[in-house]
VOFIPA-503319 format. One record per residue (C-alpha): residue number from 1; residue in one letter; z, y, x. Coordinates in pm, 1 decimal, decimal comma. Layout:
N
(r NUM; "a"; (Z; Y; X));
...
This chain:
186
(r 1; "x"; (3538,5; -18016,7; 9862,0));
(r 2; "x"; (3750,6; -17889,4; 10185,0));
(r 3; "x"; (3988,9; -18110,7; 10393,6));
(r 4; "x"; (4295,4; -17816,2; 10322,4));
(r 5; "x"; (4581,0; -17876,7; 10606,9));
(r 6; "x"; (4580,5; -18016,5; 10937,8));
(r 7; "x"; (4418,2; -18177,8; 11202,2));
(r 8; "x"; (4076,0; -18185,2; 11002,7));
(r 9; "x"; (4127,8; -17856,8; 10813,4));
(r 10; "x"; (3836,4; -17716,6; 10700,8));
(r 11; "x"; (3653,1; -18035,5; 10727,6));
(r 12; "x"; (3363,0; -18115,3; 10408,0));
(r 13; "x"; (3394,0; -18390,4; 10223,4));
(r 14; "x"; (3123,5; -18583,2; 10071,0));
(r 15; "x"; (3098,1; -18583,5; 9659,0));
(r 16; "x"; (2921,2; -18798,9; 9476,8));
(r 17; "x"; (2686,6; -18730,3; 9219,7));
(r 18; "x"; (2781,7; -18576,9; 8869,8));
(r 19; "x"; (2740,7; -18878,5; 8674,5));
(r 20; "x"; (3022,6; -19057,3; 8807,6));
(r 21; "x"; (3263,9; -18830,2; 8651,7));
(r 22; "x"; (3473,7; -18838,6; 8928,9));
(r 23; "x"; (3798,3; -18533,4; 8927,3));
(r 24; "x"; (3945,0; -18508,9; 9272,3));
(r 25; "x"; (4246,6; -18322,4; 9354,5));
(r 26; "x"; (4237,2; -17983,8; 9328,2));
(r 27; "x"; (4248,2; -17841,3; 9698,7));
(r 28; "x"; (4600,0; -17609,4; 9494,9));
(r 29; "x"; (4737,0; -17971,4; 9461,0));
(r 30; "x"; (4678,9; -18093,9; 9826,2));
(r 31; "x"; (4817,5; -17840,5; 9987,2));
(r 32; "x"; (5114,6; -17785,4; 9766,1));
(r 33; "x"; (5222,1; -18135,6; 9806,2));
(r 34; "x"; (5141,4; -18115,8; 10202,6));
(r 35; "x"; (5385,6; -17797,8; 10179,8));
(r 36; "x"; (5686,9; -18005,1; 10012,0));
(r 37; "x"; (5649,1; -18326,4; 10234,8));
(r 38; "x"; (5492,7; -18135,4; 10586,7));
(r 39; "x"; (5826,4; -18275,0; 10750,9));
(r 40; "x"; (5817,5; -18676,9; 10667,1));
(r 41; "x"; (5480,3; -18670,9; 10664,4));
(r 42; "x"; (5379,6; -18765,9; 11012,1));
(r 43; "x"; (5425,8; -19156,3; 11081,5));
(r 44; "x"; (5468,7; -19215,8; 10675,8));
(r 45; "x"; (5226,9; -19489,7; 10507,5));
(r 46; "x"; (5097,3; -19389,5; 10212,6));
(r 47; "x"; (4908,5; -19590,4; 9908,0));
(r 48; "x"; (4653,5; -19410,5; 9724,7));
(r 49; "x"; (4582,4; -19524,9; 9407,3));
(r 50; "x"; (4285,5; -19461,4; 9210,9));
(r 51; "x"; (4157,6; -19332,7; 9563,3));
(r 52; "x"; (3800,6; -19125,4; 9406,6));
(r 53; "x"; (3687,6; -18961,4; 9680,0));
(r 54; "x"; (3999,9; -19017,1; 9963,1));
(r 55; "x"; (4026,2; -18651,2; 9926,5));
(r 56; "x"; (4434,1; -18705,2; 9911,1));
(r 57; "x"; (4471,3; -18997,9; 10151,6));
(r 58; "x"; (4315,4; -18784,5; 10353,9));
(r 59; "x"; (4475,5; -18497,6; 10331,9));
(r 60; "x"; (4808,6; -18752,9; 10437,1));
(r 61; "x"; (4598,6; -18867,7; 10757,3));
(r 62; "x"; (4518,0; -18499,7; 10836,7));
(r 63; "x"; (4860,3; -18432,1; 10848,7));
(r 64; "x"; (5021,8; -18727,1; 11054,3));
(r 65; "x"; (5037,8; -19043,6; 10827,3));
(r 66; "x"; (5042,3; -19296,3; 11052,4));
(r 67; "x"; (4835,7; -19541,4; 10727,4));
(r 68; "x"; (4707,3; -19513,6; 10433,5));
(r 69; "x"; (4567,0; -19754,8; 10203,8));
(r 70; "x"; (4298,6; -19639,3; 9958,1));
(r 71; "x"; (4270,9; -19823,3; 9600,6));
(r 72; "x"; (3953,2; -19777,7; 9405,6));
(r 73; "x"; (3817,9; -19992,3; 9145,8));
(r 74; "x"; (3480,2; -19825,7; 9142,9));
(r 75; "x"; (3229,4; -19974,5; 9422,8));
(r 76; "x"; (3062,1; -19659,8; 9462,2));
(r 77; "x"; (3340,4; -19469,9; 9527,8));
(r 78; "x"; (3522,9; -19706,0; 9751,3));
(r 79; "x"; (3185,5; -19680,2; 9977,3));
(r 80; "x"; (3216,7; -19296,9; 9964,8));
(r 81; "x"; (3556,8; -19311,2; 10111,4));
(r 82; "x"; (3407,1; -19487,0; 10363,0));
(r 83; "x"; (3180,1; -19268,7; 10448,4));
(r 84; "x"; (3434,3; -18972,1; 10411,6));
(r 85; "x"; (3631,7; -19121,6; 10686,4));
(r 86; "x"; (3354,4; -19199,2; 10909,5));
(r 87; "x"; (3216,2; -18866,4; 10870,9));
(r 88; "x"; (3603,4; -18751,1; 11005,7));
(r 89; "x"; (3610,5; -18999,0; 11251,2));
(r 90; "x"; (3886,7; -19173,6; 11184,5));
(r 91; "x"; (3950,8; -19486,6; 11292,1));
(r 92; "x"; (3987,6; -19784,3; 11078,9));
(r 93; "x"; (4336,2; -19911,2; 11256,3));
(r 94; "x"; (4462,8; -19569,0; 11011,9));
(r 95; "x"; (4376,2; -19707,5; 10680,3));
(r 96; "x"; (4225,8; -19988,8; 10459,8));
(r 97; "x"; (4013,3; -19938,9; 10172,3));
(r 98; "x"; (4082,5; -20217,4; 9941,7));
(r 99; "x"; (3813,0; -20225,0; 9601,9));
(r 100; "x"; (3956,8; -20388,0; 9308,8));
(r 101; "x"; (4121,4; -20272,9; 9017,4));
(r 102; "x"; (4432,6; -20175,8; 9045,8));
(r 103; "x"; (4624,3; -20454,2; 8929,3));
(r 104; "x"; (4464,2; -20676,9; 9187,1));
(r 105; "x"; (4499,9; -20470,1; 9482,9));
(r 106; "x"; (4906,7; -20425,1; 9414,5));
(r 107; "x"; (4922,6; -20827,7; 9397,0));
(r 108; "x"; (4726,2; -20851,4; 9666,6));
(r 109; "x"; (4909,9; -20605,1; 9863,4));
(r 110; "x"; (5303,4; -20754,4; 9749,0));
(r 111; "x"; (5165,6; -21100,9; 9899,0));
(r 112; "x"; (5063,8; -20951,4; 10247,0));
(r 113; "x"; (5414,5; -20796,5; 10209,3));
(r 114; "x"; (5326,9; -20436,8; 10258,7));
(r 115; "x"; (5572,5; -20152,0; 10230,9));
(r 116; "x"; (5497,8; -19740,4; 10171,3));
(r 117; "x"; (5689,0; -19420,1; 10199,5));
(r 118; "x"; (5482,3; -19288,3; 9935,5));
(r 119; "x"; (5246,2; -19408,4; 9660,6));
(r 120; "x"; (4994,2; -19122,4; 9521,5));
(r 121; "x"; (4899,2; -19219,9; 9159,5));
(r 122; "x"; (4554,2; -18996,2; 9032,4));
(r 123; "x"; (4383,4; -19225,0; 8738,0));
(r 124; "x"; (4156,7; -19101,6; 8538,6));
(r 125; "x"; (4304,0; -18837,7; 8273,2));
(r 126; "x"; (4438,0; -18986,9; 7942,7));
(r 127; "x"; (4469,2; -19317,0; 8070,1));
(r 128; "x"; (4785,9; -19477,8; 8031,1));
(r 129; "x"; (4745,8; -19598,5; 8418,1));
(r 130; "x"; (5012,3; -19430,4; 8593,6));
(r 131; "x"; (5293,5; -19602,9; 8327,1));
(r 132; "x"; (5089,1; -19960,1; 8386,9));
(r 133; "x"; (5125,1; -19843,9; 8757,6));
(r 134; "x"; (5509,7; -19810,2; 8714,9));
(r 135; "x"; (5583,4; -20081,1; 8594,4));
(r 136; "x"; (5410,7; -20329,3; 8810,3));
(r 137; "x"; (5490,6; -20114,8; 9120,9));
(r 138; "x"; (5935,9; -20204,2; 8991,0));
(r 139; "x"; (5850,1; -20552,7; 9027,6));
(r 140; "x"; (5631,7; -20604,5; 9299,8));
(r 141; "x"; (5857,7; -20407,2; 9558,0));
(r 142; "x"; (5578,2; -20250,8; 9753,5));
(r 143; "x"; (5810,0; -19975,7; 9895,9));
(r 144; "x"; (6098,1; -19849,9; 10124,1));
(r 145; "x"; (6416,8; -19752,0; 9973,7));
(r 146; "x"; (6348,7; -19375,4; 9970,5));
(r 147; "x"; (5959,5; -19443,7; 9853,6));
(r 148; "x"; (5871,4; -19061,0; 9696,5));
(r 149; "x"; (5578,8; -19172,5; 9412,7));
(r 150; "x"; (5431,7; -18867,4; 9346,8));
(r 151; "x"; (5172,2; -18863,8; 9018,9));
(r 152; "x"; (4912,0; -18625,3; 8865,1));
(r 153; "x"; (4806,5; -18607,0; 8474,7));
(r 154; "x"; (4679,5; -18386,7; 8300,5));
(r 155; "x"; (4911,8; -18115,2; 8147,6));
(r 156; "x"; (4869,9; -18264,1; 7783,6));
(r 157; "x"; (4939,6; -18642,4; 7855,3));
(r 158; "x"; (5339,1; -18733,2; 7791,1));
(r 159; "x"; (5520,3; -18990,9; 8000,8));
(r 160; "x"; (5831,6; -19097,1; 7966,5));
(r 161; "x"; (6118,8; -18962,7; 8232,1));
(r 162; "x"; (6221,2; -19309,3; 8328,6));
(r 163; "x"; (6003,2; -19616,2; 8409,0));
(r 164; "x"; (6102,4; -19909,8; 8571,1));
(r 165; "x"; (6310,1; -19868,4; 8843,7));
(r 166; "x"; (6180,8; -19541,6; 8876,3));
(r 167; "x"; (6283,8; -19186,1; 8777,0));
(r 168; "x"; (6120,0; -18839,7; 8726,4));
(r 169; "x"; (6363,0; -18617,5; 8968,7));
(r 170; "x"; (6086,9; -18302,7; 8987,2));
(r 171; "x"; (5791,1; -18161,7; 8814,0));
(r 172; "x"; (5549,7; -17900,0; 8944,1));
(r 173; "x"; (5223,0; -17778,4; 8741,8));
(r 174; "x"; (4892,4; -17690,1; 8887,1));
(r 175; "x"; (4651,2; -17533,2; 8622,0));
(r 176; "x"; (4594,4; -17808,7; 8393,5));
(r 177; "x"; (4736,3; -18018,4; 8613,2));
(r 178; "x"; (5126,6; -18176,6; 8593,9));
(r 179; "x"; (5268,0; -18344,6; 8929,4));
(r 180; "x"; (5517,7; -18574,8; 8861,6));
(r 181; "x"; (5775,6; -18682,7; 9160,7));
(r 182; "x"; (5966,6; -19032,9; 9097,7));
(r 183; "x"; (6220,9; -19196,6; 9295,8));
(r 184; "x"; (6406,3; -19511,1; 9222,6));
(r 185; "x"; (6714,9; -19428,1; 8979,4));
(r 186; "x"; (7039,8; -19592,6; 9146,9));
């Protein structure tokens, strides 16, 4: 797995082993969404939920975001981001790797007051995560005004068009992949 766009194009990433089941984003997906958002990109904070391997936080960093904060449950793959973004080089004043379930790490994060320009939701497939992730993410006001959530499922998993204060306004598909972009409805 390839760093796809910007400053560390080209750049391997680190993997971990096959038994941790692990499904980053498809390099297709990175760059697609680098492609729509290349323009508010630089200076943006992003969260990354259900972080895997960083491989899409990364991609953000690569391309200007001035933060991003990583969420992943798994302790093993929280200390392979870490050593994703050492192997880059990048400094730890650009992000924050915060391991605890997801739940957790949002109340944690809407008590230190934090705000994002964008919120990348990649659970595992057939979960019913990125709706849990919704909802908490309408209450918990973790977000500017014109937050873009972007989230990926797999092509077979349904989801309503409206959760929370958020709304479905675009939907791309990658392979077996389905991106979802949600803004909040006004």
């Amino acid at each position: 797995m390839r760093v796809v766009t910007g400053k560390y194009k080209n750049r391997k990433l680190f993997l971990p082993p096959k038994k941790y089941r692990i499904r980053p984003t498809t390099a297709v997906v990175k760059k697609a969404l680098i492609d729509i958002f290349r323009e508010i990109i630089p200076g943006a904070k992003l969260l990354d939920l259900f972080s895997g391997t960083g491989g899409a936080g990364i991609e953000f960093l690569s391309n200007g975001a001035k933060f991003v904060t990583f969420i992943e449950a798994s302790p093993h793959n929280a200390q392979l981001i870490k050593r994703n973004l050492d192997k880059l080089q990048i400094s730890e004043e650009y992000y924050r790797i915060i391991n605890k379930d997801f739940k957790n790490a949002l109340l944690f994060l809407s008590k230190i007051g934090e705000k994002f320009d964008f919120i990348f939701i990649d659970p595992p497939y057939f979960t019913n995560y990125i709706k849990e992730s919704l909802l908490i993410l309408s209450e918990l006001n973790l977000y500017i005004e014109d937050v873009i959530i972007i989230s990926e499922q797999h092509n077979r998993e349904k989801i309503e068009e409206k959760l929370g204060k958020f709304k479905i306004y675009d939907i791309r598909k990658y392979g077996t992949s389905v991106v979802r972009f949600w803004r909040i409805e006004i």
